[in-house]
FITOR-311785 format. One record per atom (N, C-alpha, C, CB): residue in three letters; y, z negated, x negated. Coordinates in steps of 0.001 Angstrom, whole numbers, plus 524288, in hexadecimal, padded with zeros to 5 digits. Each point is the difference from the previous one (the first is absolute). Glycine has a CB too. Example, Ala and Ser with C-alpha at 12.3 -4.5 7.8 and 13.67 -1.06 7.14 Angstrom:
2
ala7E9C67E1887CC7A ala804A6800008037A ala804B0800007FC7C ala7FB6B7FB2280764 ser808AF807AE7F9FA ser804A67FFC47FCCC ser804427FD2680302 ser7FD8C808617FB60 
END
This chain:
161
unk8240F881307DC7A unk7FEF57FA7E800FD unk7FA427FF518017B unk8095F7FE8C802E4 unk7F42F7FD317FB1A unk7FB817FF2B80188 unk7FDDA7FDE6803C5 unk800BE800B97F9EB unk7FBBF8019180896 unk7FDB47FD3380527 unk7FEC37F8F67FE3D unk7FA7680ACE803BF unk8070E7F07180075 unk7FF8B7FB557FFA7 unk7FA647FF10802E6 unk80A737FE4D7FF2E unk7F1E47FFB17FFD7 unk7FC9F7FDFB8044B unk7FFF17FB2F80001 unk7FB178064E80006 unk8061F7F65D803F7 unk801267FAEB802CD unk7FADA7FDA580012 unk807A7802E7805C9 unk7F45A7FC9A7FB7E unk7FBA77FE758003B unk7FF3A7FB2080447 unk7FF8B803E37F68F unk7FCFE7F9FC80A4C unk8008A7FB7F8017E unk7FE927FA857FE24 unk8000A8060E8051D unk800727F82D7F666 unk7FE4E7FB327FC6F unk805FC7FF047FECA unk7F579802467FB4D unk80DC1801A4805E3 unk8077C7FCBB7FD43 unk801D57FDF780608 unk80534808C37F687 unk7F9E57FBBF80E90 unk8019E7FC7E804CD unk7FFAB7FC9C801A1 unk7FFDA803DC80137 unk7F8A17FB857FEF6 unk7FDE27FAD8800E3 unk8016C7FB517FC35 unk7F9138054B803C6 unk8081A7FA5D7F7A7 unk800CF7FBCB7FC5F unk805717FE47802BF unk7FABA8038B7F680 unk808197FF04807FD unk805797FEF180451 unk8010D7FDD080425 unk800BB8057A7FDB0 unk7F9867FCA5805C5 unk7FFB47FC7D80569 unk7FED97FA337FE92 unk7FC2C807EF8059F unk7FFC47F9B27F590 unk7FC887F9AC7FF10 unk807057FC967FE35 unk7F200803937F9D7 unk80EE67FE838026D unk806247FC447FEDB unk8021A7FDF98029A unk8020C803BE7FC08 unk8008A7FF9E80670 unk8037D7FF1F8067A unk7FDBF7FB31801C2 unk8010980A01803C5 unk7F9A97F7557FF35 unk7FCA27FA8780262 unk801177FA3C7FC9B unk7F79680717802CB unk807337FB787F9A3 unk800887FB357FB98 unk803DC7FE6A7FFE7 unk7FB54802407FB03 unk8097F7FF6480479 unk806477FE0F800D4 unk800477FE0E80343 unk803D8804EA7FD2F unk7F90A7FE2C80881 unk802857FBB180475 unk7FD0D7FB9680124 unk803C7806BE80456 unk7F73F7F9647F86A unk7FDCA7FA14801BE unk803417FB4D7FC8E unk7F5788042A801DF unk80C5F7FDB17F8E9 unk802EE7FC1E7FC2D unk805B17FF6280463 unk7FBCB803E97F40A unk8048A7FF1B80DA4 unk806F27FD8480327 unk7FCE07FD1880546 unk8095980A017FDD5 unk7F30C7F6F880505 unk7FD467FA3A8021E unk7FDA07FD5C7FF20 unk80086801E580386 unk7FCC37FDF07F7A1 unk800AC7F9457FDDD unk804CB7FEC37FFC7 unk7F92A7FF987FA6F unk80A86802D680210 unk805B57FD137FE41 unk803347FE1180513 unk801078067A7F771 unk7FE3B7F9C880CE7 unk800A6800978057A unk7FE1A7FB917FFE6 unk7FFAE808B580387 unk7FB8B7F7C57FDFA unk7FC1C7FB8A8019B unk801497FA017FC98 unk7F81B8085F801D2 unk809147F80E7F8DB unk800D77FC287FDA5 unk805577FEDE7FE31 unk7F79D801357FE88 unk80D638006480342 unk804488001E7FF4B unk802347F9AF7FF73 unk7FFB7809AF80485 unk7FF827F22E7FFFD unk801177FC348004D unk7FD977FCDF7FB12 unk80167801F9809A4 unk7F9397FE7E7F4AB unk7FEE07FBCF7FDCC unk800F28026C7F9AC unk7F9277FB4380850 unk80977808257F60B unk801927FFED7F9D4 unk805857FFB08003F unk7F8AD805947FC22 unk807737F75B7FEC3 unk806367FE1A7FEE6 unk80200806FF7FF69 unk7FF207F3EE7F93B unk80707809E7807C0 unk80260804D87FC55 unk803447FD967FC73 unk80035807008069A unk7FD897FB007F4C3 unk804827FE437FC00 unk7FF94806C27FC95 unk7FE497F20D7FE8F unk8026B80E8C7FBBE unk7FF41803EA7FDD4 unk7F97B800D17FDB9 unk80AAF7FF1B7FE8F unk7F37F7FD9C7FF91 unk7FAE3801777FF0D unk7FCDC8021E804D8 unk800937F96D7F8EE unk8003F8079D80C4E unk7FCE57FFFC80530 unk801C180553800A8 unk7FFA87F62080467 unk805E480B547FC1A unk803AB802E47FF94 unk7FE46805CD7FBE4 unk806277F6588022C unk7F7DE806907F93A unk7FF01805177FB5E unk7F9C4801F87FF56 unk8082E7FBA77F9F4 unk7F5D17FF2A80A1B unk7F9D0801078009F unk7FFB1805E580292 unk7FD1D7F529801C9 unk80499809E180383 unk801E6804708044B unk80168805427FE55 unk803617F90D80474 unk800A0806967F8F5 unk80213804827FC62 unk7FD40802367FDF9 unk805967FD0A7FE8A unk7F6447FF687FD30 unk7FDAE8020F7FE00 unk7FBC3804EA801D4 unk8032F7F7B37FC72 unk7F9D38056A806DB unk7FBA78039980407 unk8014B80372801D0 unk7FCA37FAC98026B unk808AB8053E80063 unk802D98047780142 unk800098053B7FD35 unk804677F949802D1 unk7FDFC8033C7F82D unk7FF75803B47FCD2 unk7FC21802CA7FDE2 unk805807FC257FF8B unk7F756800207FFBF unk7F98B802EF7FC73 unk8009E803548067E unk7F6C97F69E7F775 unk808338095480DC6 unk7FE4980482803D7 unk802F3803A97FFDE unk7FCAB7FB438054E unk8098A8041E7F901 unk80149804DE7FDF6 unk7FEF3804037FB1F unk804AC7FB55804D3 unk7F93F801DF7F884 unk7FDC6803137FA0F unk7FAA0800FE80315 unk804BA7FA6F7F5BE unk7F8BB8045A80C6A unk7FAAD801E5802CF unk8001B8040A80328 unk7FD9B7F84D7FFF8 unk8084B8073580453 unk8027D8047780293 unk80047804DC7FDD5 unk8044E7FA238032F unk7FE3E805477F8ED unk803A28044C7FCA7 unk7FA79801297FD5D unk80BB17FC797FDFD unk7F0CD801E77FF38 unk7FB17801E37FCE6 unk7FD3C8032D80375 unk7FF097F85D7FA75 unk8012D8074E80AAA unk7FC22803A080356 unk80296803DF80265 unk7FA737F96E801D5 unk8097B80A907FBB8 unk800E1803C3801D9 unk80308802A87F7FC unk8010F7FC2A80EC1 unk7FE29809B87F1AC unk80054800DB7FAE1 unk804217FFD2800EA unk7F9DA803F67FC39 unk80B327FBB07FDF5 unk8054F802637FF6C unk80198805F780146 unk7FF977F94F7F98D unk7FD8C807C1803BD unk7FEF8805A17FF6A unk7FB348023580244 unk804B47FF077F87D unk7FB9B802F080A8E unk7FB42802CC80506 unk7FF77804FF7FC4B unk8036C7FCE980BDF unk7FEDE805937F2B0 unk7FE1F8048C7FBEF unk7FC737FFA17FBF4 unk807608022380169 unk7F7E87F81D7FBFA unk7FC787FED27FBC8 unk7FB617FF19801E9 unk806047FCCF7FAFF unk7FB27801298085A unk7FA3C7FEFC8043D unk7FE2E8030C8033B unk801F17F91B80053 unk7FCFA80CE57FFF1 unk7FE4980284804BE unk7FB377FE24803F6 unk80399806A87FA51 unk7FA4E7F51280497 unk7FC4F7FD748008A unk800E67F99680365 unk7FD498067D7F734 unk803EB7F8CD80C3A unk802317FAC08020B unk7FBE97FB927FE6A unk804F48049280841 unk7F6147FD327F88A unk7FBD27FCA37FEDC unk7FE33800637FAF6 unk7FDCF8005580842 unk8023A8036F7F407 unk7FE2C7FF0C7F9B3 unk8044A7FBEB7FE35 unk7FBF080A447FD76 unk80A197F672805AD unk804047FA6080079 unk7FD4A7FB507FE82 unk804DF80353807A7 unk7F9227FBA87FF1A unk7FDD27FAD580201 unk7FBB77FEAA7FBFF unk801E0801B580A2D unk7FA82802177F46A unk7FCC47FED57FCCE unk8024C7FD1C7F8DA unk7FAC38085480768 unk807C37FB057F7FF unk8024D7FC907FC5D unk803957FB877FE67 unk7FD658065580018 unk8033C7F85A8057B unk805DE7FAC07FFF8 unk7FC277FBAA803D4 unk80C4780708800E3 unk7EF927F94F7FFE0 unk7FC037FED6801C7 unk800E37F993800FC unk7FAD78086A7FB85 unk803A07F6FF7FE1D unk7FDD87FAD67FDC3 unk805A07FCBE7FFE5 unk7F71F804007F984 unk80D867FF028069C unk8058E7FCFC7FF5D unk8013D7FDEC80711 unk804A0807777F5EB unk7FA097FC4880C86 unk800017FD208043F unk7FDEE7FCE88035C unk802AD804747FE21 unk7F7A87FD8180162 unk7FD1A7FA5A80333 unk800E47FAED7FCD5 unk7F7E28058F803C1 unk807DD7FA267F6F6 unk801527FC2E7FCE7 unk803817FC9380022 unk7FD01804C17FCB7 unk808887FE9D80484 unk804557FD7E8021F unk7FEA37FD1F80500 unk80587806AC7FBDF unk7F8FD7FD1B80789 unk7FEF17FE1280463 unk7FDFE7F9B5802EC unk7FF36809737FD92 unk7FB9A7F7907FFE7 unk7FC2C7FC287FE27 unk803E07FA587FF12 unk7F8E1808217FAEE unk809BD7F8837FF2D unk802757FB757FF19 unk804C77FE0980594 unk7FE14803237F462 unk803738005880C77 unk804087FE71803EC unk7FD157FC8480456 unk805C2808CD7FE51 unk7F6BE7FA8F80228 unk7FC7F7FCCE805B6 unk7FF537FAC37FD13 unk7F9318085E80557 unk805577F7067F5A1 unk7FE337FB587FFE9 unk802697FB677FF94 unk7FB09804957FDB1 unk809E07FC387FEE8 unk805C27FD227FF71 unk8009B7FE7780585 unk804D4805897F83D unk7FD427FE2D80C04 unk8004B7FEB980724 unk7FCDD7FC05800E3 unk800EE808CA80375 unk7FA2D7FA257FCA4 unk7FC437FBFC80269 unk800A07F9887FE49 unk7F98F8086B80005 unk8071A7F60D7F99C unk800457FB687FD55 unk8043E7FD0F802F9 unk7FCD5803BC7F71D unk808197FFB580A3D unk8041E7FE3480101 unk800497FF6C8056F unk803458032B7F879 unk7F7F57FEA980A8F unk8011080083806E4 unk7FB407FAA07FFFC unk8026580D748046E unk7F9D47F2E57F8EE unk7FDA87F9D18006D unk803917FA277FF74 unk7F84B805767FBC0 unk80A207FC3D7FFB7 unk803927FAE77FE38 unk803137FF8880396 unk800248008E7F760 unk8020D8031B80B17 unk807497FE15801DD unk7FD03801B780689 unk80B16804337F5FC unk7F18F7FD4980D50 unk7FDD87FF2680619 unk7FDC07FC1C802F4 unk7FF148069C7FDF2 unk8017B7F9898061B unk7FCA67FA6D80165 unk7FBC38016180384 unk807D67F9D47FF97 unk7F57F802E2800F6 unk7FBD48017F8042E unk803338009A804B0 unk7F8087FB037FC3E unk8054E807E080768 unk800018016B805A6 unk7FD698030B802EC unk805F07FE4D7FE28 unk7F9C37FF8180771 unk7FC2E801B7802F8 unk800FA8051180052 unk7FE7D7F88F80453 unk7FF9280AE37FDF7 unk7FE44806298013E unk7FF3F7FF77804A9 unk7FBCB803417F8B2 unk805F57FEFA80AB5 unk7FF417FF6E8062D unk7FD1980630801C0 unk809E57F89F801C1 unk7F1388096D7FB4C unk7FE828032B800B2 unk7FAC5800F08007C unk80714800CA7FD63 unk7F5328021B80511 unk7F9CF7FEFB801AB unk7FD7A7FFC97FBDD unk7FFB08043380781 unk7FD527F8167F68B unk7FC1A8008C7FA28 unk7FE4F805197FF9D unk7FBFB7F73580019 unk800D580DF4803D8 unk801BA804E27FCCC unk802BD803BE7FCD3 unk7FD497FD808041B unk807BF8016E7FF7E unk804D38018D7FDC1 unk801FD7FE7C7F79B unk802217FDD680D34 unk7FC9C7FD547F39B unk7FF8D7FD0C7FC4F unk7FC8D801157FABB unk802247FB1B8079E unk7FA89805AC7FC15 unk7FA87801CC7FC6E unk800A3804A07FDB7 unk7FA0F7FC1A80570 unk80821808677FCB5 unk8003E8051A7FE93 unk802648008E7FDD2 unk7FDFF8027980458 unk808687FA357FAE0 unk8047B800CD7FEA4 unk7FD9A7FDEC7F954 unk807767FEB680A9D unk7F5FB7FC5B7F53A unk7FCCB7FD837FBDD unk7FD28804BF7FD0F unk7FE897F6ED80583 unk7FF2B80AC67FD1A unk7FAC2803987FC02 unk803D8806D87FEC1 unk7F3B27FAC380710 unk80F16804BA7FC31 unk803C6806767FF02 unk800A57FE217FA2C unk8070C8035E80A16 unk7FD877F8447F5D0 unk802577FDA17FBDE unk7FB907FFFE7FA6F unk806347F9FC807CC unk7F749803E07F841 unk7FAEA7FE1D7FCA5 unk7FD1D8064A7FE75 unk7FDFA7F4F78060D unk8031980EB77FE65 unk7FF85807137FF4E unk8044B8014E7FC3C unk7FCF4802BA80A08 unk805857FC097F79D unk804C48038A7FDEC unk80146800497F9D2 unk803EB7FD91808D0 unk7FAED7FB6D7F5C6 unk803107FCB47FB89 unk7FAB4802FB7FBAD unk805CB7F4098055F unk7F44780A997FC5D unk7FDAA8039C7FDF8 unk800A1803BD7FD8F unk7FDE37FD5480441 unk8023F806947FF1D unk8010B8052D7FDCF unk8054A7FEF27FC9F unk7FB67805C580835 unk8077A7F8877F8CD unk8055B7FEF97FDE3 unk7FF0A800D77F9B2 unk8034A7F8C7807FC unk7FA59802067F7D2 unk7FD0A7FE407F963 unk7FCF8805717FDFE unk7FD177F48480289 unk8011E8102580043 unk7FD10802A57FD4B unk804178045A7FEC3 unk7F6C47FCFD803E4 unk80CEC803A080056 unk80376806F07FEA1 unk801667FEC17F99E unk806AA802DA80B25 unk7F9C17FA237F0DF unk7FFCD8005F7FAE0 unk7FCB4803B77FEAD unk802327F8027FF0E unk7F9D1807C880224 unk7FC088005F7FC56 unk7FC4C804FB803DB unk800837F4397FAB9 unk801CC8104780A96 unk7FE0D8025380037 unk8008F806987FE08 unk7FEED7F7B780546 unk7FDC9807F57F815 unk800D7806C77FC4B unk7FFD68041E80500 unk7F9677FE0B7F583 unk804B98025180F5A unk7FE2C803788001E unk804DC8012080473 unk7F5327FEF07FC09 unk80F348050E80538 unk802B680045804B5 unk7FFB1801598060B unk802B8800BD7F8CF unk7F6E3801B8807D8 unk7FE1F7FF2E8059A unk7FEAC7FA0A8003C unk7FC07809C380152 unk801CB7F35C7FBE9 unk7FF717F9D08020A unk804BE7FF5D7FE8F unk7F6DB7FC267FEF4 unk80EAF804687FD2C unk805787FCCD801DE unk800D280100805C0 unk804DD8011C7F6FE unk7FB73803C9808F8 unk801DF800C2806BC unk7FCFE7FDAE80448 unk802E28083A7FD89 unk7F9267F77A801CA unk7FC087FD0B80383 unk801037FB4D7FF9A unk7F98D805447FF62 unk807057F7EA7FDD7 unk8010A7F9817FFD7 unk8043B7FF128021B unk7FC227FE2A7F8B6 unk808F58048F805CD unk806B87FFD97FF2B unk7FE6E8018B80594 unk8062D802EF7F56C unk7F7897FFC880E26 unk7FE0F7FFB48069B unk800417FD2680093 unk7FBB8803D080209 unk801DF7F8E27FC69 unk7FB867FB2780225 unk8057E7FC1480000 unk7F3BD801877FA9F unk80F417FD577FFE5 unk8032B7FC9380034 unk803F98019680514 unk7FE527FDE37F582 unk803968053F80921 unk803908018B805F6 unk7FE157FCFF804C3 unk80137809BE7FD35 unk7FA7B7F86F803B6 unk7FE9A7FE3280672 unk7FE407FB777FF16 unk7FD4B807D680499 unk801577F4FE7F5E0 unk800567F95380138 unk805EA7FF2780249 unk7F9337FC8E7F753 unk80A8F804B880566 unk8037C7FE04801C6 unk80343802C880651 unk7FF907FD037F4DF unk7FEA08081080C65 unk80049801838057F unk7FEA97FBEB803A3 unk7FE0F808667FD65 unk7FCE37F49E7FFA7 unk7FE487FA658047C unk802437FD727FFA3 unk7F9857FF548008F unk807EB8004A7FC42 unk802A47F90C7FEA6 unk80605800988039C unk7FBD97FDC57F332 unk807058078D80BB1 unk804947FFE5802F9 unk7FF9C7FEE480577 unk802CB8058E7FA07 unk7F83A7FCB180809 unk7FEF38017380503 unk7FF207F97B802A2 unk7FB4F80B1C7FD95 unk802747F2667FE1E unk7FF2F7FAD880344 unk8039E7FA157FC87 unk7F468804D9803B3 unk80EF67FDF57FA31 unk8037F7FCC27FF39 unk803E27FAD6802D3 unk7FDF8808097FC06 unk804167FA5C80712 unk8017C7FCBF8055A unk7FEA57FC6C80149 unk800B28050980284 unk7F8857FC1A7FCFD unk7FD4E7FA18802E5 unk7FE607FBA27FAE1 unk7FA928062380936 unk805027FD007F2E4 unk7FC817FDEE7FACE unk803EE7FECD7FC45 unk7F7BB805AA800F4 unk80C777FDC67FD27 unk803D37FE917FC00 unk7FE8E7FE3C7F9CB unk804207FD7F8089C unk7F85C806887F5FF unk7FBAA7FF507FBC0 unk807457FF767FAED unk7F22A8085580450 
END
């Protein structure tokens, strides 16, 4: 049997997902009251779900034997996942503008501020993991995204981004 090496560009993407899942179940949270439910709202939901499970399932191999390589993996399913990704965020976002309402933030304009520019960090880099060839900068960025969203959890409570 062949030695597997795990690397770190398939963990971290995973983490980045995860994050990503749980910010889509607080919007859907956050905006629960103001979308109808009928079936089109219903199959919207589903849908996303679903594309994060085909995004899920794309970032880990079937077969760990074909891949002795976890990251020549990541490197090649690359472009299928931030891509996915990407669109999901953007569908959310369309749909967390339309169906939210304004409200105050009962939190110190720093707090605010940081939570602002993490975000505006994060979404960044977000847009580039397509398009980075090289896997010491994936892992370095796919960092970077983590601990945006390490902040964002951390000051969630008060901010509720």
């Amino acid at each position: 049997m062949q030695q597997v090496r795990i690397g770190w560009l398939v963990p971290l993407s995973a983490a980045v997902v995860l994050f990503h899942q749980a910010t889509f179940w607080l919007f859907m949270y956050e905006v629960q009251g103001n979308v109808p439910l009928h079936l089109l709202s219903l199959v919207c939901v589903l849908a996303v779900i679903g594309w994060y499970y085909l995004i899920s399932a794309a970032l880990w191999p079937d077969e760990p034997e074909t891949w002795p390589d976890f990251d020549e993996y990541y490197m090649a399913h690359r472009r299928f996942i931030w891509v996915g990704i990407i669109a999901i965020g953007v569908l959310v976002e369309i749909g967390y503008k339309v169906f939210s309402q304004e409200r105050e933030i009962d939190a110190p304009a720093w707090m605010i501020q940081l939570v602002d520019l993490t975000d505006i960090f994060g979404t960044l880099i977000l847009l580039a993991m397509p398009f980075v060839k090289s896997r010491r900068w994936a892992a370095i960025l796919l960092g970077a995204i983590v601990a945006h969203f390490v902040v964002i959890t951390a000051f969630t409570p008060w901010t509720f981004v």
